[in-house]
N, C-alpha and C positions, 0 to 999 in steps of 0.2 A: 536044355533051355539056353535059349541065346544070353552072351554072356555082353553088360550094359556096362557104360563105365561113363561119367563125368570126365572130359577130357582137357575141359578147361572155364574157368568163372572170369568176368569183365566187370568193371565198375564205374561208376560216371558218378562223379562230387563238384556239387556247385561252386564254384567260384565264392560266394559270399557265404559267411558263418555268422549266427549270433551268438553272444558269449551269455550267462545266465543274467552278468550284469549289464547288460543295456538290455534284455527282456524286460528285468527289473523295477528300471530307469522309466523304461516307456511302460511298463503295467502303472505300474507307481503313480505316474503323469494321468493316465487312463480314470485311475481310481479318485485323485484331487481333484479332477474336473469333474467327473460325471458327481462325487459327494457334495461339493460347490452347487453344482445348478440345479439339486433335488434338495438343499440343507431345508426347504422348508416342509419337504415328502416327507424325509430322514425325521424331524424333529417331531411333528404328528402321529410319525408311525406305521405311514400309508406306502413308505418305500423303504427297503434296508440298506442302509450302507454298505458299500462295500469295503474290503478289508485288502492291504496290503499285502504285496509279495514279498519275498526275500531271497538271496541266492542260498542261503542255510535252508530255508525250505526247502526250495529244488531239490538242493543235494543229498540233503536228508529222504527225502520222500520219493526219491526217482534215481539218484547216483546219474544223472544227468550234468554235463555239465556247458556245453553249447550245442548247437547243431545246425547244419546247414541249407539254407535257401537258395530257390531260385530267385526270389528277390526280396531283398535286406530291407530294403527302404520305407515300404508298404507295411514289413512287419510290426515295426518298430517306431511307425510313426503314430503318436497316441489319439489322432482326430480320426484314422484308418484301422489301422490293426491287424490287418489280412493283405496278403502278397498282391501288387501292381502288376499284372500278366497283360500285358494290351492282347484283345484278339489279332486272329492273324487271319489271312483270308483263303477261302478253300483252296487254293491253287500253289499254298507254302503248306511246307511239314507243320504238323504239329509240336508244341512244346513238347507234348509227354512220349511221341514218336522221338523227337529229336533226340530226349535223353536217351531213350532206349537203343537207340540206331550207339548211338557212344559205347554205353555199354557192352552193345554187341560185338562190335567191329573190338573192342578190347581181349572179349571174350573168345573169338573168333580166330585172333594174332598167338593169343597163349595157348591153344588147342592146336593150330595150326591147321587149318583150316579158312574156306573161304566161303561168301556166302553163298558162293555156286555150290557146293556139296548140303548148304540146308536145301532141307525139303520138308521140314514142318516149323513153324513159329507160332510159339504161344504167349503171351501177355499177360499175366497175372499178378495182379495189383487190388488194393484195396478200393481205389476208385478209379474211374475211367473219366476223362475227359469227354464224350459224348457217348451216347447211345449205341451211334452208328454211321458210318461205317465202322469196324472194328478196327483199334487203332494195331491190332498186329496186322493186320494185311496192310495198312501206311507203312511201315515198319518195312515188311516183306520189300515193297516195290523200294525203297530207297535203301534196302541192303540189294537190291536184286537177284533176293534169291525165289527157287519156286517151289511147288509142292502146294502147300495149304496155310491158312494162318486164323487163329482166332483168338478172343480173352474170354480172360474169366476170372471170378473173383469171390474167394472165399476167406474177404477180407488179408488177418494176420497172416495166415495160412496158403494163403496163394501160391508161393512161388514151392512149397513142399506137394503142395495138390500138384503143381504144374509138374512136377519133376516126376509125379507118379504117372502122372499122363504120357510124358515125355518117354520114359522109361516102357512103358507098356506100348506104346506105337514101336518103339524103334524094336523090340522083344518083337512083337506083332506081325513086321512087314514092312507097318502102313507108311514109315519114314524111315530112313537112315540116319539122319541126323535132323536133332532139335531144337530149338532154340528155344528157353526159358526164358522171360525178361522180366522183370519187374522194377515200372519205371513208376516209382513212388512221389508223387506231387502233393506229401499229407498236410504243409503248409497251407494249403487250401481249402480242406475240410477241419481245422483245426478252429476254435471260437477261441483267439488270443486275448479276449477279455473275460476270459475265466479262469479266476485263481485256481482251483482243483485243475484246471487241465493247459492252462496256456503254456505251458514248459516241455510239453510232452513231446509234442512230434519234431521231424527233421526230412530233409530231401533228399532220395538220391535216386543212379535206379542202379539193378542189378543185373546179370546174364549168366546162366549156364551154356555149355553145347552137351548136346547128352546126344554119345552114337554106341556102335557096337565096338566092341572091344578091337575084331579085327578089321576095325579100319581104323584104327587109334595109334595117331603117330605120338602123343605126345609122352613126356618124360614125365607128367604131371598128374599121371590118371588114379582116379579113385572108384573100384566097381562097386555099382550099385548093387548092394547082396538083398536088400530087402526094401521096401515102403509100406507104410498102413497109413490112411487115415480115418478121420472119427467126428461126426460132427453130432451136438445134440443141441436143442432150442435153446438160446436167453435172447432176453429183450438188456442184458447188465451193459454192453455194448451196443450202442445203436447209433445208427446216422440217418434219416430218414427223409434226406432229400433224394428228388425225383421226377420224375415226369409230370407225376400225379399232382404233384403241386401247386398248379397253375387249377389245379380242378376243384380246389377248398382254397378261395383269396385269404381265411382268417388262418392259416398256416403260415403263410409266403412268410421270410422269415424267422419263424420264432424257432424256439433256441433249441429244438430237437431235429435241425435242419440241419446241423453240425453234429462233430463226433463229441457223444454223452457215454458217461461211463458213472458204474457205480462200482468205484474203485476197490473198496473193501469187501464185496461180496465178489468180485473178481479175482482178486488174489485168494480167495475161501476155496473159492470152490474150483477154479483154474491151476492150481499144481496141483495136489494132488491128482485129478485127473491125467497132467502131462508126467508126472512120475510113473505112475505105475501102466502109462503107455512105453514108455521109452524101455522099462524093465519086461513086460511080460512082449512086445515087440524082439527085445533083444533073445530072451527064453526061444518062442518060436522060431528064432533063427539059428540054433544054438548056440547063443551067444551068453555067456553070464557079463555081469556087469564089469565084472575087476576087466573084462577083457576089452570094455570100452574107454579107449586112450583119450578120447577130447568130445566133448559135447557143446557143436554147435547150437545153440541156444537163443529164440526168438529172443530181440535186447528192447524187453518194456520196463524192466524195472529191476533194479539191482535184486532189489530184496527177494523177489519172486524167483530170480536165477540160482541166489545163493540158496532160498531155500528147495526147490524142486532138485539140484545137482547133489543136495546135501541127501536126501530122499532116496535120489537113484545109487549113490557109491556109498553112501552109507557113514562117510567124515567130512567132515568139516571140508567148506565151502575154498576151492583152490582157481584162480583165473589161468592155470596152466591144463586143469579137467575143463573148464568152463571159463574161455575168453569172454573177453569184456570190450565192447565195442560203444555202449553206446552214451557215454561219458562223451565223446567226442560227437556220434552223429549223434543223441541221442533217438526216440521210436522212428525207425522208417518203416516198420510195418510188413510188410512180407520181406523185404530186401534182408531187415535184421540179421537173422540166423547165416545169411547168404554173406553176407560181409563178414560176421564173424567165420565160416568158412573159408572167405577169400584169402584173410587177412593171415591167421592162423592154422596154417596146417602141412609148411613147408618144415617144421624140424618131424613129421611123422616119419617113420619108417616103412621098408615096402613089409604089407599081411598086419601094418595096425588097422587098427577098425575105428569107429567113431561114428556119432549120428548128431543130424542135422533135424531140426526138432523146432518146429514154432506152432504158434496157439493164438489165438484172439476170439475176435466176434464168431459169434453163430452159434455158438460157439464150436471150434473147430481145431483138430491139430492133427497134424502132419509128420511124421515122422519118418526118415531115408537115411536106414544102413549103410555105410559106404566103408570100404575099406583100401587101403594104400595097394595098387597096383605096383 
């Protein structure tokens, strides 16, 4: 079997960050006005008050602690609450292209590599900026490179689904080399006036090149020894805008149009599941667990890392088996895992092993073997 290798990841961070406290600041402001102009709902009975945020919350509840935007200002102003994006018009890139082309071109300089040698581009992301055209072929044309290009999206999980795709064309034939992106825009499907969840997400996008071993110049490579993925039904993550939208007027709006989660029946039943994928993954590859050096790990919640990593090695929770990323971006959503990748895996040695491992909606998770070249 043709032998696949990651030959290098890119990264693109927004210019602007928010810290937990001006989330805070401006949730806060959110919550005083909208209690003010309902005090007479509120006192009746016929509306609930809402309840303040905290930065101890966050922190406690998420190990969050800023993350970064495409734009600051939108987020954090309390009469708005969601990012200021002016359209652009068909004949400019798009935002979620433009981040992704950054990324690439990152990706692309550390693999050594140009975009003339891609010949597959894939886009996988939790959400998409439009329907269609597909924003990896906008992508394609302003890296200029050719072959094929498309997205997709299995939510948290994307950019591990994408890698398995990626990895089985280049095995296959159908491409030499591939480009993974994932150009996360979750400030946008994010509802910043909900205490349970306005803290959560963060902006970035991500890039793999995934080719065949012998055309791999770089000093940096990790071969792809194995991938699974695993999807089964919940409605516990949902986002439920869409096209369709416009075809029930008493939807437009309302508050399942944005990402809903029901957060404690998600951490229930969501690691275990990525536990004993990551172990009985590593088994069929004959891999035992003490032999996996660092677990790149989807970054939605401290707690949920500490305890699935705790699961798979069996002691107590170490950010040197399981980096921590997302304190700083906090959720970017399929990028996660791919940043803690990026970020950490330069003190590995060559024949360590490690797995890149994310999970969310669908519920879905992804799992890719890799080991130091």
């Amino acid at each position: 079997m043709q032998k696949v290798v990651i030959s290098g990841t890119g990264l693109f961070t927004p210019s602007e960050s928010v810290s937990n406290a001006e989330l805070v600041a401006s949730f806060n402001s959110y919550v005083e006005r909208f209690n003010e102009a309902n005090a007479a709902a509120i006192a009746s009975g016929d509306v609930t008050a809402l309840a303040p945020s905290s930065v101890e919350f966050i922190e406690k509840a998420s190990g969050i602690k800023s993350r970064y935007v495409v734009n600051k200002s939108g987020v954090i102003d309390p009469e708005r609450m969601f990012p200021a994006i002016p359209e652009r018009s068909n004949d400019e890139i798009g935002i979620q292209a433009e981040i992704g082309v950054a990324a690439a071109i990152d990706a692309l300089k550390r693999a050594g590599k140009t975009a003339a040698d891609v010949d597959g581009i894939i886009v996988a992301c939790s959400n998409m900026q439009r329907a269609y055209p597909a924003v990896a072929i906008e992508i394609q044309q302003a890296l200029g490179a050719g072959g094929y290009a498309y997205d997709m999206n299995v939510a948290c999980s994307s950019a591990t689904f994408g890698l398995q795709a990626a990895a089985d064309a280049v095995r296959g034939g159908s491409a030499r080399c591939v480009l993974v992106i994932s150009p996360e825009i979750t400030s946008a499907h994010l509802e910043w006036r909900d205490r349970d969840c306005h803290f959560i997400f963060g902006d970035v996008a991500t890039a793999i090149v995934v080719e065949l071993a012998e055309t791999c110049t770089s000093a940096d490579a990790f071969e792809v020894i194995g991938t699974r993925l695993h999807t089964q039904f919940s409605s516990a993550i949902r986002n439920n805008f869409g096209f369709l939208n416009r075809c029930d007027e008493a939807g437009v709006d309302a508050r399942d149009k944005l990402f809903k989660q029901e957060g404690r029946k998600v951490f229930k039943e969501v690691c275990p599941m990525v536990a004993d994928q990551i172990v009985s993954h590593s088994n069929d590859c004959g891999l035992a667990v003490s032999d996996l050096k660092r677990l790149w790990l989807h970054q939605a919640n401290l707690s949920m890392n500490e305890l699935i990593a705790k699961r798979v090695l069996g002691r107590e929770f170490n950010r040197d088996d399981a980096p921590v990323i997302l304190d700083e971006f906090a959720n970017t959503s399929s990028a996660g895992s791919i940043i803690a990748f990026h970020r950490h895996r330069d003190d590995l040695a060559t024949g360590d092993v490690g797995v890149i491992c994310s999970f969310g909606a669908g519920y879905s998770i992804g799992s890719v073997l890799v080991r130091r070249c």
